[in-house]
C-alpha positions in Angstrom: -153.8 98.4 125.6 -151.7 97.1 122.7 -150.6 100.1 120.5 -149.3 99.7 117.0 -146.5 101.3 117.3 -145.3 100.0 120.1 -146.3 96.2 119.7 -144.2 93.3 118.5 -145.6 89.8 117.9 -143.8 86.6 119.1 -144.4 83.5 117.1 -143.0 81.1 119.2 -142.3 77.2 118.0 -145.1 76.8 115.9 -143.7 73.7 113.6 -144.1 70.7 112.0 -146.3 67.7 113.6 -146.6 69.4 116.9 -148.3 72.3 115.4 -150.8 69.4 114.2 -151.3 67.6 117.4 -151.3 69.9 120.1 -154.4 70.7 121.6 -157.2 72.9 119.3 -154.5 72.5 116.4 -156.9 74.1 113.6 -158.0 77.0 116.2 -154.3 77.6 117.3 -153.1 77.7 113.3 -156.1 80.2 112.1 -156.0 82.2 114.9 -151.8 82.4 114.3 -152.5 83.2 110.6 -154.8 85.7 111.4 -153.1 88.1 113.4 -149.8 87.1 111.2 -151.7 88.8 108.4 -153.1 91.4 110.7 -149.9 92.8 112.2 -148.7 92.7 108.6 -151.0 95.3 107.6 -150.3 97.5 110.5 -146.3 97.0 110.0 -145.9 95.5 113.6 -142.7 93.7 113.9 -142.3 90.0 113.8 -140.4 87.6 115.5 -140.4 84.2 114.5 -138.9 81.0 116.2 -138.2 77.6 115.8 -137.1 75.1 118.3 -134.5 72.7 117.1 -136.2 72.5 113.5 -134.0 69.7 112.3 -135.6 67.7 114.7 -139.0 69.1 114.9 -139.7 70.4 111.8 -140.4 74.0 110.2 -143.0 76.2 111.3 -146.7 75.5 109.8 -146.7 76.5 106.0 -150.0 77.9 107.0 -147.8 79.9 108.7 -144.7 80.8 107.3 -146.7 81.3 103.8 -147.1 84.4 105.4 -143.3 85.3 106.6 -141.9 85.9 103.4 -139.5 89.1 104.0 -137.9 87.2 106.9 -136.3 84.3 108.1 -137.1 82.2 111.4 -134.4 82.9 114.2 -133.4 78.9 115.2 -133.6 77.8 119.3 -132.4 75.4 121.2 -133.3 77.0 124.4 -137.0 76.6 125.6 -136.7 80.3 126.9 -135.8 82.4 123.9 -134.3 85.5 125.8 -131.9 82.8 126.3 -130.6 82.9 122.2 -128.0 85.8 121.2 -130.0 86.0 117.9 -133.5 86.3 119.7 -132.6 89.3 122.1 -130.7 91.3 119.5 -133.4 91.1 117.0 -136.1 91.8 120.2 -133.2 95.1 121.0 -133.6 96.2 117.3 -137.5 96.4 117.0 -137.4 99.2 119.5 -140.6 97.9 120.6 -142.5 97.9 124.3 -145.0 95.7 124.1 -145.2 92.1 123.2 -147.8 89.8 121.7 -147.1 86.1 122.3 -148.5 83.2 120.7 -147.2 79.9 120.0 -146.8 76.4 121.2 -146.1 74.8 124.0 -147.9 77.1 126.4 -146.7 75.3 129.3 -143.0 75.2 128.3 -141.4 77.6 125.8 -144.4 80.3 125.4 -144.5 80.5 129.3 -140.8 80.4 129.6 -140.2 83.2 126.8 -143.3 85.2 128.1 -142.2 85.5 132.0 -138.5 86.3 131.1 -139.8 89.3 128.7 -141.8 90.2 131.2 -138.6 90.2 133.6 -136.9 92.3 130.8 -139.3 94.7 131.3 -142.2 94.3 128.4 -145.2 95.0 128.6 -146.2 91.1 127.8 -149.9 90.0 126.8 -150.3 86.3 125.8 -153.1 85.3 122.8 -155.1 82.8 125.0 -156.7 81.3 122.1 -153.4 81.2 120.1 -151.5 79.3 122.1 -151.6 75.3 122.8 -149.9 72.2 124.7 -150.3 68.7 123.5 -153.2 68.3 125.9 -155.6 70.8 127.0 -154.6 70.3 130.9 -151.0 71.7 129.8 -152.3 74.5 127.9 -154.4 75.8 130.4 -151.6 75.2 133.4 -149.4 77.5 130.8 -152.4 80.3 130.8 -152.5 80.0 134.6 -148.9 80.3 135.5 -148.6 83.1 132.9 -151.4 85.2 134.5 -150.0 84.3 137.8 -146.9 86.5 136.8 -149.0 89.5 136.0 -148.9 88.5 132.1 -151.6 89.8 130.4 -154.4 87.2 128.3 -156.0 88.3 125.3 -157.4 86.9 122.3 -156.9 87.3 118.9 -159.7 89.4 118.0 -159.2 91.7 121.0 -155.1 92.3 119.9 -156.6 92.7 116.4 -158.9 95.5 117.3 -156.7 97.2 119.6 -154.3 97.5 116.6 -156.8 98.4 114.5 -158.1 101.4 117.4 -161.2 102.6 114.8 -163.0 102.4 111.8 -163.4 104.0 108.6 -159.5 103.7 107.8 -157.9 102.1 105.0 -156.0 99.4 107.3 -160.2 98.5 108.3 -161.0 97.7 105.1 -158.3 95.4 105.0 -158.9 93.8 108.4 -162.6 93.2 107.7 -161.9 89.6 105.6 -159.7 88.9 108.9 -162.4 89.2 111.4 -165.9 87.9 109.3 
């Protein structure tokens, strides 16, 4: 079960046109946005990245309206533990488990999410916050991922399990999130 304090979320490639046309688009960007905002309230970590965004663009403003007190760590690799900046940034959280969500399932989310997982992470994937340009890619991304042992979960279930009960102030807060 994903713990506050020992979760980190990984935003992974969410940018420009792509983030328009993949698959589910407005799901993929609300869903994103929501547990942006959510682990934002519970002071989880966040580790934002952007492949190539010269070429593809910069991460959703419905997005990165959110990310103000940091900046995006830039990829060329479609496996992030592959970028210097990526793993020392991962190193400095101090954190066990990761929350992935991003686009392309198939290619850079699965790629990132299986080599965490060979790191040693404790890796759950946001099934309904990640997307491929077509459906068929998304779900082949889901399936290789799970193959691996990687966790699925949803937004609502990573947003709950941060939240672990009721009545506190961080509820309150949440409440707008989930309604």
């Amino acid at each position: 079960m994903i713990n506050k304090d020992e979760a980190c979320l990984v935003i992974v490639d969410v940018q420009g046109k792509l983030a328009e046309m993949v698959y589910d688009s407005e799901r993929l960007l609300a869903n994103i946005e929501r547990l942006v905002q959510a682990v934002t309230i519970f002071n989880v970590p966040i580790l934002w990245l952007e492949q190539y965004p010269k070429g593809l663009g910069k991460t959703s403003e419905q997005i990165a309206q959110h990310l103000t007190h940091q900046q995006p760590i830039e990829k060329i690799e479609f496996n992030a533990c592959l970028n210097a900046q990526f793993t020392n940034a991962l190193q400095q959280t101090a954190r066990k488990q990761m929350i992935v969500c991003g686009i392309e399932s198939h290619i850079c989310v699965y790629q990132t999410a299986a080599s965490l997982q060979q790191l040693g992470y404790e890796v759950e994937v946001v099934v309904d916050a990640v997307s491929s340009r077509t459906e068929a890619n998304k779900r082949i991304g889901i399936d290789k991922m799970k193959a691996k042992g990687i966790a699925p979960t949803a937004t609502e279930s990573v947003i709950y399990e941060l939240m672990a009960r009721a009545g506190t102030p961080e509820f309150k807060q949440i409440l707008p999130l989930i309604k």
